[in-house]
N, C-alpha and C positions, 0 to 999 in steps of 0.2 A: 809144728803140732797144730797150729790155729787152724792152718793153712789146708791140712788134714782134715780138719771138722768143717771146713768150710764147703771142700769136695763133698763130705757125707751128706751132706746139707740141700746139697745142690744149689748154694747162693751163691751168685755170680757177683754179687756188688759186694762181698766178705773175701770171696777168693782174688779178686783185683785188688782190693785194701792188701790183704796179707801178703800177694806177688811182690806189690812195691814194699814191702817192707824184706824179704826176704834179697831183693835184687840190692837194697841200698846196703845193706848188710855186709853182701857177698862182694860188695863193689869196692867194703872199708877192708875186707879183709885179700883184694885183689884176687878174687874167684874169678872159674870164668860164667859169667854170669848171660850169656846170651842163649840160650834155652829159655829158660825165663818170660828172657823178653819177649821173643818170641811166642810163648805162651801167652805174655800178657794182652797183648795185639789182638790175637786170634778172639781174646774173651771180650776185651771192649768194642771188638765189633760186633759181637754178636749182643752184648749188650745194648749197644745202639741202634741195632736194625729192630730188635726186640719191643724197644722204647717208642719209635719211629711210628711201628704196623699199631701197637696200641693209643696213641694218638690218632692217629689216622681215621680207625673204628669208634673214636671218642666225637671225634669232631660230624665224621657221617650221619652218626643217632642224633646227634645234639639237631645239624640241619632236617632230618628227614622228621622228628616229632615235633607234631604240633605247627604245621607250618600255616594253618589257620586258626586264626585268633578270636572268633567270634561268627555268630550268626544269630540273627535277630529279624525281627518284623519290622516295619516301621512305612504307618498307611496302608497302603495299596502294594508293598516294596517288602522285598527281600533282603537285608542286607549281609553281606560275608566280608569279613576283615581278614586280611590276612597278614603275616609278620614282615613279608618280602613282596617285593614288587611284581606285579602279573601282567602278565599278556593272554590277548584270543587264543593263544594254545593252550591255555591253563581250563578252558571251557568247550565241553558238547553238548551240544543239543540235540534232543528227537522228540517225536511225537509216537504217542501211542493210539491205540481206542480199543479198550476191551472190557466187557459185562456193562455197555452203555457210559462206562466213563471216560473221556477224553483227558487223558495223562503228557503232561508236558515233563519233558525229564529235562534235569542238569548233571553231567558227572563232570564234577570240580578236582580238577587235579589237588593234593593235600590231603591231612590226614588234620584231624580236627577232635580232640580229645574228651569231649564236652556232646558228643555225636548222637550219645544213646540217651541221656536226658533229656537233651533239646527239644520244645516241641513249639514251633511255629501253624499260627492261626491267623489267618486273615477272613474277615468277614467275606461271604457271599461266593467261599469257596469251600467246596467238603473235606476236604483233605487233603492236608502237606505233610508230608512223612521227611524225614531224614536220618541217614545212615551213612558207616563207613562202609561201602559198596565194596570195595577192594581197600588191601594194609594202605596204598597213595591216591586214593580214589572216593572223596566226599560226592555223595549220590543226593537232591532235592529233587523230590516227585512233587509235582500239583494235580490232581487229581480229583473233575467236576464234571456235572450232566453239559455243561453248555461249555463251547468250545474256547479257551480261554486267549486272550490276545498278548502273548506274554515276550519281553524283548528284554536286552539287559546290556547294561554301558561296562565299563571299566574304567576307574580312577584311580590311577599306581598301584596303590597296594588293598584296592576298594571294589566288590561285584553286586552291583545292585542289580536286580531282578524286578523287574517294572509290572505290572500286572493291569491295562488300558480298562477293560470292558467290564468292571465289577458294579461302577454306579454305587459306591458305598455314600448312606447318606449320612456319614461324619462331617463330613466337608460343607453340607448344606446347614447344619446345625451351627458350624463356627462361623459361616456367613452372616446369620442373624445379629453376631456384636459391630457388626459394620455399621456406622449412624450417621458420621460426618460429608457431606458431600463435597465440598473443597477440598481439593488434596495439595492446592497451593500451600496452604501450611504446614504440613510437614515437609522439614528441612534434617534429613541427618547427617551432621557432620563429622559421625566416629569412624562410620561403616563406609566399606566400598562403594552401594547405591545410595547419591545423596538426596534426589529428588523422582517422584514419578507420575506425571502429571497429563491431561488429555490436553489436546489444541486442535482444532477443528474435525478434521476425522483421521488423526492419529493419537498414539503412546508417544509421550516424548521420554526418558529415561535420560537422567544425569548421573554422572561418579564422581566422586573424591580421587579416584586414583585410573590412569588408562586403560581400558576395555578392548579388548581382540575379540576375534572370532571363537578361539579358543574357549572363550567364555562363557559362551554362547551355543545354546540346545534350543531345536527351532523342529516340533512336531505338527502336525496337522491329521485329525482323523474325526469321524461320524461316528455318535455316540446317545443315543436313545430318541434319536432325530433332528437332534443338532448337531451342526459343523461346527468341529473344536481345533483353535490355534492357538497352540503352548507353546510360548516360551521362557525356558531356564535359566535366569542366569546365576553367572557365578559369584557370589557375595552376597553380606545381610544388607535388610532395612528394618531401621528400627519400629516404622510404623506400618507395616502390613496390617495390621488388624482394626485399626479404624480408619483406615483410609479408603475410598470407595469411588471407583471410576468411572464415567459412564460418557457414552457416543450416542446420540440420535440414531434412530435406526438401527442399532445393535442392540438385541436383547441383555446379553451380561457380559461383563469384563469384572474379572477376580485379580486378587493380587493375596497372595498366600505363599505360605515359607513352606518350600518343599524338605529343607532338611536344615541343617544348625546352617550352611555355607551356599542354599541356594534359595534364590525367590522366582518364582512363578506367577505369571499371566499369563492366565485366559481368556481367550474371545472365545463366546459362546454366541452362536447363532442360528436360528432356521433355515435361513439362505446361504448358501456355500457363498462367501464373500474372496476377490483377491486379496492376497494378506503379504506386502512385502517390509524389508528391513534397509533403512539404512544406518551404518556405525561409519563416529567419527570420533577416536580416542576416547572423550570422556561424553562423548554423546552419544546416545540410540534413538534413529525415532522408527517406531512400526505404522507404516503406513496401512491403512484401508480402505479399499474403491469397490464399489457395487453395491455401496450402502442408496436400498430406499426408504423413505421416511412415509410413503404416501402410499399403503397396498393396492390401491386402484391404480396408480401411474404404471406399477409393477407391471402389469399384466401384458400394457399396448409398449409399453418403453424395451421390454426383452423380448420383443417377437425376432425372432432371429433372422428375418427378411419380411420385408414387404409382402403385402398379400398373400401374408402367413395361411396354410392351412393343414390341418392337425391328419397325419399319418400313423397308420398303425406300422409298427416298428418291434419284432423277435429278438428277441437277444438269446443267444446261446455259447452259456460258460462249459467250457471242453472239459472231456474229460470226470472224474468225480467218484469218492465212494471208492471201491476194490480198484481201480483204473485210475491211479494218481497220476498220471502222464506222464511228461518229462521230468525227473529229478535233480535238480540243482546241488552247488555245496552245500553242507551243514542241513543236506534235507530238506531243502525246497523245494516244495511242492508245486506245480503244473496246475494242479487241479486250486489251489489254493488260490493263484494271482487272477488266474481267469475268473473264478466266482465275485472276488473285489470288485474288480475293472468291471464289471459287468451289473455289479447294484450301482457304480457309481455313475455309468453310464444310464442308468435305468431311471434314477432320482434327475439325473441334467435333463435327458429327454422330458420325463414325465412335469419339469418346471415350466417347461417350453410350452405345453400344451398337444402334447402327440398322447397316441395310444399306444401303452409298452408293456409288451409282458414278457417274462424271463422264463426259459425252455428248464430249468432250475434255480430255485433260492434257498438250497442246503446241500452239505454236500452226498448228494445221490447221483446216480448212475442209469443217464440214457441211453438206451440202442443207439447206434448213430442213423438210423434206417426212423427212428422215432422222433429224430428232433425237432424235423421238419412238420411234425403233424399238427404242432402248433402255429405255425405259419400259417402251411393250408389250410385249417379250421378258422384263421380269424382273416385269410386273405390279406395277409401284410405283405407292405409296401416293401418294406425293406426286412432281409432273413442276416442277421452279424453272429458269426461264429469266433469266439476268441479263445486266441490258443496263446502257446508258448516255446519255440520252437529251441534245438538243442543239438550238438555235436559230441561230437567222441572225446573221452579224456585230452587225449595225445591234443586236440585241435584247440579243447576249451576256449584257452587265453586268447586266441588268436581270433574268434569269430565271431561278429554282433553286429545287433543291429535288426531297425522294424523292415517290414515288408506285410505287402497285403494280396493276396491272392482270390482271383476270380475264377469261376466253373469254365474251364476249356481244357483241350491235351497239353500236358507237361510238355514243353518247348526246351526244356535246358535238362540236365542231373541233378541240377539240387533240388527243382520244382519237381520231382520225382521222387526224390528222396523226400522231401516235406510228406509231401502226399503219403508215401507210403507208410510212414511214422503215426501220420494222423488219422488213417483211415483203417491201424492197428485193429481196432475193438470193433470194429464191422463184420460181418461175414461173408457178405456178399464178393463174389469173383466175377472177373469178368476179363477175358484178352481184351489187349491191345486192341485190336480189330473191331472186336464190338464195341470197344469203349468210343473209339471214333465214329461208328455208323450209330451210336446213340446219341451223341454228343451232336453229332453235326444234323441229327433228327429233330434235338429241342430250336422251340423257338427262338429265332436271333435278335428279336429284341431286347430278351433277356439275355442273354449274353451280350450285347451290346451294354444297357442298360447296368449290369454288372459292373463290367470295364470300366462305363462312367464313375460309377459309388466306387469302386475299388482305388481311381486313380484321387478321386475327392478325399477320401479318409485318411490314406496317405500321407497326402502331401500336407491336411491339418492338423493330424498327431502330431509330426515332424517341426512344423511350425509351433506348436504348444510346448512340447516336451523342452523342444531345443533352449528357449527363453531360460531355461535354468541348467539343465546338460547337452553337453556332446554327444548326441545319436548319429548312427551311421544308418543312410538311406537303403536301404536294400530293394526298394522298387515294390512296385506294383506288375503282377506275376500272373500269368494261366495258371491251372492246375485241376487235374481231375480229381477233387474233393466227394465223396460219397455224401456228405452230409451239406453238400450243397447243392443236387442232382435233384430232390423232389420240393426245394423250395420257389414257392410263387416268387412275381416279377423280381426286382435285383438283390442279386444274392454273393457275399464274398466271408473270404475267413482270414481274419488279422491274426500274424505272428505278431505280439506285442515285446518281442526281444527274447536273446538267447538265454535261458535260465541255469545254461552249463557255465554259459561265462562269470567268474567271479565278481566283476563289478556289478555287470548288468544284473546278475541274480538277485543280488542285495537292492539295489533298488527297483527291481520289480516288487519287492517285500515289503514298499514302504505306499505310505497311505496317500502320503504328498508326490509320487511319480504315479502310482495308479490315478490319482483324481486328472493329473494333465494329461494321461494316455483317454481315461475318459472325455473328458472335454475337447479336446482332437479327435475324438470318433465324432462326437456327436457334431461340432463343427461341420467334420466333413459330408457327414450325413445331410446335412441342413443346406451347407452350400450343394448338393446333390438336387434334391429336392427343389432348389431355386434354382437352378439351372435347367432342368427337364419340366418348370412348370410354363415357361417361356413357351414352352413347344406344344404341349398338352393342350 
């Protein structure tokens, strides 16, 4: 009868109770009881599978909500916590620009429950929005008139969003508690850094406990006219804020706690100075050379040769505006590296004592038929066109490396293909046939002349760059460039590396490979210059 009410019922976990009791029954009074059994079997598996599939839907929801934990401001930073640990696929980047405002987006993989209250403010930007963009898809917009410099690390289960070029003056206000100038006496002994102290024109840095690379965040960037060298490390000190450092010759060296678990020093300076590191377990020292103390020595001490004399020198950044060039991973921009590389080029020459002016200094959009008009209006010496050159998916991984090209006919396929890539945004046509009977009509001193700077510039980026990476030589090259064709005397256009390649891209992005792509133009420029003044 149970057994009966239990079917009406439809319970499965009452009609298995009642089975077994029915079969023990049937079993005292020697029934044949295998019906039963068989019935019972059939029920507890389906009880089981039953049990199984809602578990299963239990454990999914529990993972898929709430898989980030937090989002807050903190400084100039973004920060986003999450419950599990992340990687670079958990984050995308792009850039926007529309109704005048330059939008930097994030879509954060994770669902973030706290999404629609949330309101993040950082000074000396207009608006940060955030939303659950899609049900696994945390969306953070930055959204301001000036175009924002914005980068972001990841720490296991940790997305901080860095924000370079705001100049908030919080940071200047908490400078003011700095009083002490001995930094010999502070000693801490709890924390990971125990000592951080100046010795003649370095940072020494001591630890309580072994220090890796790991530990260690090493930026470099230009920042309201000073050259800024950050470095992060990883653990506290207990005296950051009366302690106060200082080098000859260097305007500011700070030392401030970037978050509860890292500290920061900065070298601030007018003159881009070389800034290297060495580490030895519980040692760091940050070395500095190209400190002067005397602005008059300055002047005759940096002439980059002998019977220095000051050249007027074009710089032209590719590309720009509706014409973003070549596109890299994660949206790398073409137009973007070249306009750097080309202020950075622009401030080395302009220390040197040359005349230099930039065919653009925002990002807008020249003819290529127009770039040269500032050339010939100021009759410069030297016309530098700087690009960024690029392959086909399928090939990306596989192709890199500089190379510098002069105004003559394409000699190989790929000095064709550059060419034809870069001379896109032109309109101008012309065969084969006439491109030769024009070519071989301009004068060949300039195209000698070219050849020279082209083979110079080369071989000094290479030389600069290499001191810290692996670059692949790709030569110095012909090529029927259009935006090299009405430029006065020597005229070439630098691939500064492949922007499809994923290494290469990522550091063409950074401030510290464009300042040595800089510094190796201008090098080679200079040694240019002093080789053709011998003859002159």
């Amino acid at each position: 009868m149970n057994y009966l009410k239990a079917i009406l019922r439809k319970d499965n976990s009452a009609k298995i109770h009642e089975l077994k009791k029915l079969i023990e029954i049937g079993e005292k009074l020697n029934k044949d009881t295998r019906p039963d059994i068989k019935k019972l079997e059939v029920l507890e598996k389906r009880n089981h599978k039953t049990s199984k599939n809602s578990s299963k839907k239990q454990t999914n929801t529990i993972n898929y909500k709430y898989s980030i934990k937090s989002v807050y401001t903190q400084d100039d930073s973004i920060i986003v916590n999450f419950n599990t640990k992340i990687s670079k696929n958990y984050i995308k980047f792009f850039e926007l620009k529309r109704d005048n405002l330059h939008k930097d987006v994030f879509d954060i993989k994770g669902n973030f429950k706290d999404a629609q209250p949330t309101v993040l403010k950082i000074n000396n930007i207009k608006k940060i929005t955030i939303g659950q963009f899609k049900p696994k898809v945390l969306r953070i917009v930055l959204a301001n008139e000036k175009n924002l410099n914005t980068s972001y690390t990841i720490k296991e289960k940790q997305l901080i969003i860095n924000i370079r070029n705001l100049n908030n003056k919080r940071k200047v206000i908490a400078k003011k508690t700095v009083t002490n100038k001995n930094s010999n006496n502070y000693i801490d002994k709890n924390n990971k850094i125990r000592t951080i102290n100046t010795k003649d024109n370095s940072i020494v840095i001591e630890f309580n406990k072994n220090f890796t690379k790991k530990d260690l965040s090493y930026s470099t960037y230009k920042n309201n006219g000073n050259y800024d060298d950050v470095f992060d490390l990883k653990g506290k000190f207990k005296y950051t804020k009366p302690i106060k450092l200082s080098i000859d010759g260097i305007k500011k060296i700070t030392v401030s706690s970037k978050d509860k678990n890292t500290t920061r020093i900065r070298i601030s300076n007018r003159k881009d100075l070389k800034v290297y590191y060495i580490l030895n377990k519980r040692k760091l020292t940050i070395k500095i050379s190209g400190i002067s103390k005397n602005s008059k020595k300055v002047t005759t001490s940096t002439l980059p040769y002998s019977n220095f004399k000051s050249k007027t020198i074009v710089i032209d950044a590719g590309h720009g505006a509706n014409d973003p060039g070549a596109v890299g991973p994660n949206k790398r921009y073409e137009k973007v590296v070249t306009l750097k590389i080309a202020k950075y080029l622009y401030s080395i020459l302009k220390q040197r004592g040359h005349k230099v002016y930039l065919t653009r200094s925002t990002d807008t959009f020249i003819k290529v038929g127009k770039r040269t008009d500032l050339a010939l209006k100021k009759n410069a010496d030297v016309f530098i066109s700087i690009h960024a050159n690029s392959v086909p998916k399928k090939d990306a991984a596989k192709v890199s490396g500089i190379e510098t090209y002069y105004l003559s006919p394409a000699k190989t396929a790929r000095a064709k293909r550059v060419a034809a890539k870069e001379n896109r945004s032109d309109i101008r046509k012309m065969s084969n046939s006439n491109t030769e009977a024009f070519l071989s009509s301009l004068n060949s001193p300039k195209l000698r002349y070219s050849r020279l700077l082209s083979i110079d510039v080369q071989r000094e980026m290479l030389a600069e760059v290499r001191t810290k990476h692996k670059v692949k030589d790709k030569g110095s090259r012909p090529g029927p460039f259009w935006v090299l064709l009405d430029a006065p005397q020597a005229s070439i256009l630098v691939e500064v590396g492949y922007i499809s390649h994923p290494i290469e891209s990522r550091r063409l992005y950074t401030s510290s490979y464009q300042k040595l792509l800089a510094r190796g133009m201008a090098n080679g420029i200079d040694a240019y210059f002093e080789f053709k003044a011998r003859f002159d």
